[in-house]
C-alpha positions, 0 to 999 in steps of 0.5 A, a space after each residue: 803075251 809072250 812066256 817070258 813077259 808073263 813071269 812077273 813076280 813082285 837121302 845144304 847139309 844134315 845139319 853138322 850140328 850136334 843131333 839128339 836123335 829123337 827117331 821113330 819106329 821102323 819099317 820092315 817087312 818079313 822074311 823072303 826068299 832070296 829072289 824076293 820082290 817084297 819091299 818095306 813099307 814106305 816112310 810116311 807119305 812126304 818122304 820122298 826119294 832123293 836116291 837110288 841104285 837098284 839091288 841085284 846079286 852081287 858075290 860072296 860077301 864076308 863080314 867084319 868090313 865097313 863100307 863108305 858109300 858115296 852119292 849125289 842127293 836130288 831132292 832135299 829136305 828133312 829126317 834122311 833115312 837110308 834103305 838097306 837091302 838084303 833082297 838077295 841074301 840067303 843068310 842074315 845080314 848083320 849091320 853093326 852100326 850106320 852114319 850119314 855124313 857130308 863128303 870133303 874129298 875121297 873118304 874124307 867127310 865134313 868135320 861134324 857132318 857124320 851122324 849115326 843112323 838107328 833102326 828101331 832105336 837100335 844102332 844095329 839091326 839085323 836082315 832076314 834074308 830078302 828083308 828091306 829096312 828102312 832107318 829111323 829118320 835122322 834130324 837134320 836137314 839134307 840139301 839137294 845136289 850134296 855129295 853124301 857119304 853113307 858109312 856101313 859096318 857089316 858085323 856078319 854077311 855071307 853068301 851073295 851080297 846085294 848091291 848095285 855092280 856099276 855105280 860110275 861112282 868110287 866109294 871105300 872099303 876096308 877091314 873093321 869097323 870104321 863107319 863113325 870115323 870122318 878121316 878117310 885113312 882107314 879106307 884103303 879099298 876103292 870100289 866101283 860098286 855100292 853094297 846094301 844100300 838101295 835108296 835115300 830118301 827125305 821128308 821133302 819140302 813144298 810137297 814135291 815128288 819124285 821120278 824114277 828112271 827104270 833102264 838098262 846101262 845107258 841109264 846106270 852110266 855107261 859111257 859117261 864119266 865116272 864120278 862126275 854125275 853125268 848119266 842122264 837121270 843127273 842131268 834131268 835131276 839138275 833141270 829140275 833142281 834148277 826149274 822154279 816151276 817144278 814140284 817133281 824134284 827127287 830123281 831115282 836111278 833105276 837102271 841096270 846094266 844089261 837089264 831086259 825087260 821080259 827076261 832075267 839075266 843082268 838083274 831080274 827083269 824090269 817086269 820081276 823088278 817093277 814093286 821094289 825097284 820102282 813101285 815101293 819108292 816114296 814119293 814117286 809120281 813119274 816112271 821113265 820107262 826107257 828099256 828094251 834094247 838088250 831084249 831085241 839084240 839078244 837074238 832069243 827071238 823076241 818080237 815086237 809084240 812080245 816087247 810091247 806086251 811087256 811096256 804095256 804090262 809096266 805101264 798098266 801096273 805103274 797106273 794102278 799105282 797112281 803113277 804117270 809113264 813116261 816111255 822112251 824110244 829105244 835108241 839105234 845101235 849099229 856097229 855094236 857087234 849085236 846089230 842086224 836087220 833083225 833087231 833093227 826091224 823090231 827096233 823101228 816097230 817097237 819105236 813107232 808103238 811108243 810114239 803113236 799108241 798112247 799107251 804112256 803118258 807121254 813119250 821121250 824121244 831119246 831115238 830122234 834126239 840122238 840119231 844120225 842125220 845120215 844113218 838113222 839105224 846109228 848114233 850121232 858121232 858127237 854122242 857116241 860113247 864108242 861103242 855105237 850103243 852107249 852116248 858119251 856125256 854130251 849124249 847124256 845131256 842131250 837125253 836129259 835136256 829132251 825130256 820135257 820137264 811138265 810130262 814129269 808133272 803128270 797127275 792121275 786118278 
């Protein structure tokens, strides 16, 4: 295994009903440092995540502002908690109050649906610096495919944030503490990005479990249209929300633009980030492992081996947690100002390791499914974002719509 591989470190509708908040204790865990990987100790085990956006270091952060964080639920179910993150913080983060609410339009929520969240009973808590915590669960019920509007107060933050850069989502933004108001006027700041809060999750029905996607840009979104939830892991979450005979039904978006697998750079690498980004979700039984691209088009040298040694290291590890892995084949990309015969070597011989090794569970063969006919080394036209890297809608669902949905079924030990 190569140097670099081996530096491993490690939330239908809330029911708009007037809800007496009947919570319990919460979940923590100590202080880190600000690199940190530990994670909080899950909800009880039929938590399952309905969403996610991986943490990273964002820039300096103030305090006295509250933010209205929207995203789309997969998975519904009972008792939302959010998880806030503080991975990357190096002084306490202080959140004064927290709600959960149904979006109407904008920064606009359902009369009715805003609902204070507690942590420990408390409507504030604070974090260490690298702390996750969980909220106490909220009574109510979530449904699945619901646009959801989580509402921050930051009392007092500084130093680097932590949040997720590029969520192809807008969300709001504005001076003082507005978290528990439903109009939306207050919110004159547009945001591109979601700060402090890295996952939702549910007390699911029928027992159904959760995947996660662990990527790079093609599966944060890029490319795809914002604020209309068309990356991939969308539209596999809308398959699986649409198949009666699935119980995998929560999906967790784990990409990160730029991400590497055996490097930090964008964001830790997917082996630094493994625990907290994937391992530490409720209610996960599957990972799509569909990372790699940014490792061979560095031009570091990374070889095939070493890019194997670090899949075989994710997957081993996703194993002997009980999950199941799913990997997928790396896509073409030339014309993207990074190609040459190198890359493209590495490329092809990491791909034919997927498709024949065993190694995963099984495998997704993105490469196939959006490949040139006439030039293997690119991307169909009809798929390309425009920079010969990323696929535009229609690439997105072509990813999804490949994805046999029994691989995600996949039970071990």
């Amino acid at each position: 295994m190569s140097a670099p591989a081996r530096r491993t470190a490690r939330l239908g509708l809330i029911g708009a009903l007037a809800l007496a908040v009947t919570l319990l204790g919460p979940a923590h865990v100590p202080s880190a440092d600000a690199a940190g990987t530990a994670a909080a100790p899950p909800p009880p085990a039929k938590s399952v995540v309905t969403w996610a956006a991986s943490a990273d270091r964002m820039g300096d952060a103030s305090g006295d502002r509250s933010y209205r964080l929207v995203l789309r639920t997969s998975v519904g179910g009972k008792a939302l908690r959010i998880r806030v993150s503080n991975t990357f913080g190096d002084r306490p983060l202080v959140i004064g109050s927290a709600y959960a609410g149904l979006r109407d339009s904008g920064a606009v929520l359902r009369r009715g649906s805003n609902k204070r969240l507690t942590f420990g009973d408390e409507p504030s808590v604070t974090l260490a610096p690298g702390e996750i915590r969980y909220s106490d669960p909220l009574p109510g019920r979530v449904a699945a495919m619901s646009d959801l509007a989580v509402s921050l107060y930051v009392r007092e933050s500084g130093g680097p944030a932590s949040g997720h850069g590029m969520a192809m989502q807008t969300s709001y933004a504005t001076s003082g503490e507005h978290a528990a108001e439903e109009a939306g006027g207050a919110y004159t700041e547009r945001l591109g990005s979601w700060f402090y809060l890295d996952a939702v999750t549910v007390d699911a029905d029928r027992g159904a479990g959760g995947v996660v996607t662990l990527g790079d840009s093609i599966t944060d979104g890029w490319q795809s249209s914002s604020d209309r939830n068309l990356r991939w892991p969308d539209y596999l979450a809308r398959r699986l929300h649409a198949s009666p005979a699935a119980t995998v039904k929560g999906v967790a978006n784990a990409g990160i633009s730029g991400n590497k697998v055996l490097a930090d750079g964008a964001a830790q690498s997917a082996l630094g980030r493994l625990d907290r980004d994937v391992l530490s979700l409720p209610g996960v039984r599957t990972v799509v492992l569909f990372e790699g691209v940014n490792d061979l088009k560095a031009h570091s040298g990374v070889t095939a081996a070493d890019l194997i040694a670090g899949y075989r290291e994710i997957i081993d590890r996703s194993h002997a947690a009980g999950l199941c892995v799913v990997s997928g084949t790396v896509l073409p990309f030339k014309g993207w100002s990074e190609w040459d015969a190198q890359g493209e070597a590495v490329r092809t011989e990491v791909n034919e390791w997927i498709r024949t090794s065993g190694a995963a569970d099984a495998v997704a063969d993105f490469d196939k499914v959006l490949r040139s006919p006439y030039d293997a080394q690119r991307i169909l036209p009809t798929f390309d974002g425009g920079d010969h890297l990323h696929p535009n809608d229609k690439g997105m669902q072509a990813m999804a719509d490949s994805v046999a949905l029994p691989s995600l079924e996949c039970e071990r030990g």
